[in-house]
C-alpha positions, 0 to 999 in steps of 0.5 A: 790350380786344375783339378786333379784328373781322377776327381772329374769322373766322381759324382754325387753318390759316388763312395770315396776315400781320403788318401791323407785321412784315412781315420775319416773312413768311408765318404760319400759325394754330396755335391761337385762344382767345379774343383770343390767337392763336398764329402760326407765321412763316416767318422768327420761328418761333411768336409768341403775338399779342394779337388786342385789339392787333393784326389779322392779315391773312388771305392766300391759302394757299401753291399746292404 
């Protein structure tokens, strides 16, 4: 399967959600290789997402 087309513009540092896990809250891109992505959530710790199966959402970083 091919990644979804709004993944490829995330990169590591970039603030996204889940769209099906909302409960997960604010993540944080580790690491993206291909269609694999590693996400840091607030409320799930780090979670490996298949990019072919699921478009993050991009949000706008937390203000300090």
């Amino acid at each position: 399967m091919r990644e979804k087309p709004g993944n490829a513009a995330l990169s590591p540092g970039d603030f996204v959600h889940h769209p099906r896990r909302p409960d997960w809250g604010l993540g944080q891109i580790q690491s993206r290789i291909g269609s694999r992505i590693t996400v840091t959530f607030e409320n799930a710790g780090k979670v490996l997402i298949d990019g072919s199966a699921i478009e993050l959402q991009p949000v706008e970083p937390p203000r300090p």
